[in-house]
C-alpha positions in Angstrom: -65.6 24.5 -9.7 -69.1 24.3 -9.5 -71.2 26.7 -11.5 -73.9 28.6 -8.9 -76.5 30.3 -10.0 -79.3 32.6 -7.6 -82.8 31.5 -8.6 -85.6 34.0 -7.3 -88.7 31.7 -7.2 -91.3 34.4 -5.9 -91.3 35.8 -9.0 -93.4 35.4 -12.0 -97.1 34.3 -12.5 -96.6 30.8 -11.1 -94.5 31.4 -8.4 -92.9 29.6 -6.5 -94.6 26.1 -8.3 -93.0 26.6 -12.1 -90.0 27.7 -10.5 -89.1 25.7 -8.0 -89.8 22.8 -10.3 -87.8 24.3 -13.2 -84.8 24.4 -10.9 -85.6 20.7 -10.2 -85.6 19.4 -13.8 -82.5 21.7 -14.2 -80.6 19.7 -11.6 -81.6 16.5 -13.4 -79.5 17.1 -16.4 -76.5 19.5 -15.0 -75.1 17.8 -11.8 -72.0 19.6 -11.9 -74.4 22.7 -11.2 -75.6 24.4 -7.6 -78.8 26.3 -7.5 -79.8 28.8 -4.5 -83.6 29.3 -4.6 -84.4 32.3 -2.9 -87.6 32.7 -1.6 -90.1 31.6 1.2 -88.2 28.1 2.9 -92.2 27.2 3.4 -93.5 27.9 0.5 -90.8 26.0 -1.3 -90.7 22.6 0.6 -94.3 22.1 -0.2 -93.3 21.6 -3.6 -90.1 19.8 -3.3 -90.0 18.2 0.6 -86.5 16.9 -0.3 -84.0 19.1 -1.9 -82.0 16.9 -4.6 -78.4 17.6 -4.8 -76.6 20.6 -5.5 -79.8 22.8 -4.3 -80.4 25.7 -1.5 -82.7 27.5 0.3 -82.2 31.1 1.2 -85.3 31.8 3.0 -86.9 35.1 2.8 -90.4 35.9 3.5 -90.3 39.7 1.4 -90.8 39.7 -2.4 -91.8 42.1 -4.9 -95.4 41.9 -6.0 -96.1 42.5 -9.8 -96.9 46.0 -10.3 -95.1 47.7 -7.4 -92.9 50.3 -8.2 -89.7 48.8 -8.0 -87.5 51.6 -6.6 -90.1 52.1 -3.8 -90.2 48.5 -3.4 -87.0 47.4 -3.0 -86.1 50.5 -0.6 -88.6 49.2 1.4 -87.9 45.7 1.2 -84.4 45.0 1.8 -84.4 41.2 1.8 -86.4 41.2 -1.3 -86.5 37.6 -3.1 -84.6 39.5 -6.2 -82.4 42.1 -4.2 -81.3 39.2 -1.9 -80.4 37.0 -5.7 -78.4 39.8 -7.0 -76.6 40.2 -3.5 -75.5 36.2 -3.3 -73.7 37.7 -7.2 -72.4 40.5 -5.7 -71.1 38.4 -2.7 -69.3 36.2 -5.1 -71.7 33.6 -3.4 -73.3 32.5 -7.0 -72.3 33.4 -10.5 -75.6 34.9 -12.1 -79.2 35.2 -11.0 -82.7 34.3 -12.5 -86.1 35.6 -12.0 -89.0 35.7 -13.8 -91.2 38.6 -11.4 -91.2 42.0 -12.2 -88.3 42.8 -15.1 -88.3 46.9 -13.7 -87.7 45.1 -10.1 -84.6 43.1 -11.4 -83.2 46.0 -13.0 -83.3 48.1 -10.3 -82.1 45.4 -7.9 -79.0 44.4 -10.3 -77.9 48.1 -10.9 -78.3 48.4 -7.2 -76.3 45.7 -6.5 -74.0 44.8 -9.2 -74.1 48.3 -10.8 -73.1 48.6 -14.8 -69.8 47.8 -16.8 -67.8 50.3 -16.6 -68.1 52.5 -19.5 -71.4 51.3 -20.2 -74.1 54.1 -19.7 -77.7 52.1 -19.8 -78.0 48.6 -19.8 -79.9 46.7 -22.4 -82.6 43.8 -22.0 -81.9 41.4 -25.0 -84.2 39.1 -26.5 -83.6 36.4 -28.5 -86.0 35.9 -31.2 -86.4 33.2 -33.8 -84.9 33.5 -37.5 -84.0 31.4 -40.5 -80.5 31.3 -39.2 -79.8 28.7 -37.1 -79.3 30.9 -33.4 -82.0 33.2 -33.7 -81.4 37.2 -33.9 -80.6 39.1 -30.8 -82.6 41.9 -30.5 -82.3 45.1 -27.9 -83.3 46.6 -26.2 -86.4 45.7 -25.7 -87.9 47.6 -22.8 -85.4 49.3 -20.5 -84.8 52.4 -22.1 -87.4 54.4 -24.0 -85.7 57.4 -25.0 -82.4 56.7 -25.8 -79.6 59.1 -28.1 -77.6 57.9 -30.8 -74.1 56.3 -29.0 -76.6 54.2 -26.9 -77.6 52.4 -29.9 -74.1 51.4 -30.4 -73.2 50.4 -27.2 -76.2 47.9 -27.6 -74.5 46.9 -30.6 -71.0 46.4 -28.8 -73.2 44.5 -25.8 -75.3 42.4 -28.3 -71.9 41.6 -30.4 -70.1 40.1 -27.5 -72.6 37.9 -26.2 -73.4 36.9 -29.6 -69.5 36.2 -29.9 -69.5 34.2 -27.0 -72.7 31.8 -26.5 -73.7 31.8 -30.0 -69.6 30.7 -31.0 -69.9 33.2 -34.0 -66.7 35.4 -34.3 -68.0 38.3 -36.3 -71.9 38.6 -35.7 -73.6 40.9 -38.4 -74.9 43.7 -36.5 -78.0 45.6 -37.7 -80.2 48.8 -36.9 -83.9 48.4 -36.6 -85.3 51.0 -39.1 -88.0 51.9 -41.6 -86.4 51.0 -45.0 -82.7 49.9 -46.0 -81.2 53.1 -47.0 -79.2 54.9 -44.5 -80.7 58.5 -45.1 -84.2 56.4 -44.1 -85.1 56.6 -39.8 -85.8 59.4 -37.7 -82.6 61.9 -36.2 -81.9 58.5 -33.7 -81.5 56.0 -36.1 -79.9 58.3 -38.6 -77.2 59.4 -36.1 -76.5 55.9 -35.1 -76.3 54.3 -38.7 -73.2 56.7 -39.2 -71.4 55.5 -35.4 -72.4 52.4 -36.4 -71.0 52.4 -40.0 -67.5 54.1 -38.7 -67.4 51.5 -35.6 -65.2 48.3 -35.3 -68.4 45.9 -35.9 -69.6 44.0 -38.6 -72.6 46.5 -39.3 -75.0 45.3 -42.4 -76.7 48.5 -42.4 -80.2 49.1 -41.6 -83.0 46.4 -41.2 -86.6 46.8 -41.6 -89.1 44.9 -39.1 -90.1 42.4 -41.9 -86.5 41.4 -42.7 -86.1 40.9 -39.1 -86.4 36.9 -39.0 -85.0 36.0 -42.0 -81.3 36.2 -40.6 -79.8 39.2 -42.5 -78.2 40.3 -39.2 -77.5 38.4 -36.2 -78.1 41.2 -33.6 -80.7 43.7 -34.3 -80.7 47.4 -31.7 -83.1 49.7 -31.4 -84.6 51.9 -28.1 -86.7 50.3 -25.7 -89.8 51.7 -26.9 -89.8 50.3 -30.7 -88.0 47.1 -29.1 -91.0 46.6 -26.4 -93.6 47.3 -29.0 -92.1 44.9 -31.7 -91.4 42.1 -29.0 -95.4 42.5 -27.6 -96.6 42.5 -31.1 -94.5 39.4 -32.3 -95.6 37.0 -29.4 -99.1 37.9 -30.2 -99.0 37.0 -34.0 -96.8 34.4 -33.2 -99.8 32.7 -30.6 -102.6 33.7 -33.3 -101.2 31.6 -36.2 -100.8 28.9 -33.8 -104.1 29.1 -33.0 -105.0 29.3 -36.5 -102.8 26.4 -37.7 -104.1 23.8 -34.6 -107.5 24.7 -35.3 -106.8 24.1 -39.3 -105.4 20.7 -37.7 -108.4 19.5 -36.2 -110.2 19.6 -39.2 -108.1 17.3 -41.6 -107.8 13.6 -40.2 -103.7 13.9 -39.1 -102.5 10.8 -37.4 -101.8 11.2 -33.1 -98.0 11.3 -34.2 -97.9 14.0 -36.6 -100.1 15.8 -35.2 -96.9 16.2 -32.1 -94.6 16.6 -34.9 -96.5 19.6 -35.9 -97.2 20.9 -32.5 -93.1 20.5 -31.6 -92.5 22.7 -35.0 -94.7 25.4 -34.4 -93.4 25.3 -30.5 -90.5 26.8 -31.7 -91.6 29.8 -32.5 -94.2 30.7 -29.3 -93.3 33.4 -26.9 -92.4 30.4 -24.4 -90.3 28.2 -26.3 -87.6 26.7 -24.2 -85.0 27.7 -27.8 -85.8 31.9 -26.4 -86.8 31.5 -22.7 -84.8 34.0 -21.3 -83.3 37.5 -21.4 -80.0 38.5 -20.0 -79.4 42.1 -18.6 -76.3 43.3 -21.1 -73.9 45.7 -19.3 -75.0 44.1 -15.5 -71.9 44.0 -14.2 -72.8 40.8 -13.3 -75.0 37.6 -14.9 -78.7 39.0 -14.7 -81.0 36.9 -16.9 -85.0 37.2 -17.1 -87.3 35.2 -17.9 -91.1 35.9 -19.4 -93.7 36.0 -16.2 -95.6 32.9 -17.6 -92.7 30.5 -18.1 -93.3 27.0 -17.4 -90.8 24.4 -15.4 -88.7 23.4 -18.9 -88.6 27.0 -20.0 -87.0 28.1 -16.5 -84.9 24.7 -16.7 -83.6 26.1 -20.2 -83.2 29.7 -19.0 -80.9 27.9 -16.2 -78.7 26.3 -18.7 -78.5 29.6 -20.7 -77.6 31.6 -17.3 -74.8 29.2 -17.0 -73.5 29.3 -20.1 -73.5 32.9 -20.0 -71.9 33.5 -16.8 -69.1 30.4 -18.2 -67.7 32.6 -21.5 -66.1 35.7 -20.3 -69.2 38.0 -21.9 -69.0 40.8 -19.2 -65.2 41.2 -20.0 -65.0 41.2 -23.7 -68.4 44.0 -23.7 -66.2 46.0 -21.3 -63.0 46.0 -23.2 -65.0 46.7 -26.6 -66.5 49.6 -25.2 -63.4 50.6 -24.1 -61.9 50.3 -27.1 -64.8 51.9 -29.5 -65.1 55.0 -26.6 -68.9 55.3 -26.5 -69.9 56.7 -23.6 -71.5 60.2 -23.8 -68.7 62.0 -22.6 -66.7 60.6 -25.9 -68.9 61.3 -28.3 -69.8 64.7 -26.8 -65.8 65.7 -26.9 
């Protein structure tokens, strides 16, 4: 059975052009894949007049502009680029959805459409970053929720576990909680709270781990609320972009032969906000496959973020997180009793 996935390509800063031609390169490599681009028919056949195999047009005309509040937005608009992505899920009519427009408008659309795991209370946006370690750390959340209490934290953890578990192949991730120093008595009354559910949970917790430990692979998923997350996600693609800057501009001074001079480029690549390795951050407890993608992504980051949707939606993530939570009893209610 085919793999489908729901490509909105209005969103992000070069839509439809990086999009549409992302999903194009995607195609190229993954023929036993179908992709649905939703988004003006027009607009789209400019780029690509002939539609290789295995791709779709859903035309709509309505999308949702950057910096539109997305609630409003999508009331209004119905047949929204993004809500009509998450509907074609919802329908059964594709297996996940991609879009790299307004994150707040994907959220809204998802939980509008696909609504959460059950027993899951907020969903997470989870970021892979690069580490020592060979997959990277998984760090959430990273923007959606800004004031979060203590059992939260752990049903990031529960979220972040299972899709480690299942597209990273690792049976018992380490699990971490973002803090200000090792020590468990260290943190504010959230993190403080959490280290103990944490500690007394089912998981592999390492304990806590402090923002300059964070890349050298001491824990293989990292939570924290949305507000730290955001901040320490903004503030890492900028210093990761400055000492490129600073390295290439090093570079230009020394006399480095054409071919090393790649070789160094491709290493540093790595580690940039837009490397194809972290192009893409999936929606943990959608009750459906939600992944997002940075606004400025390029055609081979979206063609990544494609393969990434697809493997998520193939390994039975949304399952295992709803049977762990389940299992550990973390909603509010639990904890409250």
């Amino acid at each position: 059975m085919r793999m489908k996935i729901a490509v909105d390509v209005m969103g992000g800063d070069f839509a439809p052009q990086e999009l549409v031609l992302g999903a194009q390169k995607f195609l190229q490599n993954n023929a036993d894949a179908e992709l649905i681009l939703v988004g003006k028919e027009s607009a789209i056949r400019e780029i690509m007049p002939e539609l290789p195999s295995g791709c779709h047009i859903y035309d709509t005309e309505e999308f949702v502009e950057m910096g539109e509040p997305p609630m409003q937005a999508l009331r209004k608009k119905k047949n929204a680029s993004i809500a009509v992505a998450a509907r074609l899920v919802q329908e059964k009519k594709a297996d996940a959805l991609l879009s790299a427009g307004s994150t707040g408008a994907q959220m809204v659309a998802s939980l509008m459409e696909l609504g959460r795991i059950p027993g899951v209370d907020r969903p997470a946006i989870s970021v892979m970053l690069p580490s020592a370690k060979e997959h990277g750390v998984l760090l959430l959340d990273v923007g959606a929720n800004v004031d979060c209490k203590p059992h939260h934290l752990l049903q990031f953890a529960l979220m972040g576990s299972a899709y480690y578990q299942k597209v990273c192949k690792i049976s018992q991730p380490a699990i971490g909680l973002l803090s200000i120093g090792e020590e468990a008595s260290k943190g504010n009354d959230l993190t403080k709270s959490a280290y103990e559910l944490l500690q007394n949970s089912s998981l592999n917790f390492v304990g806590n781990v402090e923002a300059d430990h964070l890349y050298y692979g001491k824990a293989n998923v990292v939570v924290c609320d949305g507000f730290v997350g955001n901040v320490l996600l903004k503030a890492s693609e900028s210093i990761s972009e400055l000492i490129q800057g600073a390295v290439f501009k090093a570079a230009q001074t020394l006399d480095i032969a054409p071919e090393k001079m790649k070789g160094l480029k491709n290493g540093v690549q790595k580690f940039s906000s837009d490397a194809p390795e972290y192009s893409a951050a999936p929606l943990l407890g959608i009750n459906g496959v939600s992944v997002v993608c940075h606004g400025k992504s390029k055609a081979p980051v979206i063609a990544n973020a494609l393969r990434l949707a697809a493997s998520y939606a193939s390994t039975g993530v949304i399952d295992l997180i709803q049977k762990q939570v389940e299992k550990e009893g973390t909603g509010e209610k639990s904890q409250n009793s």
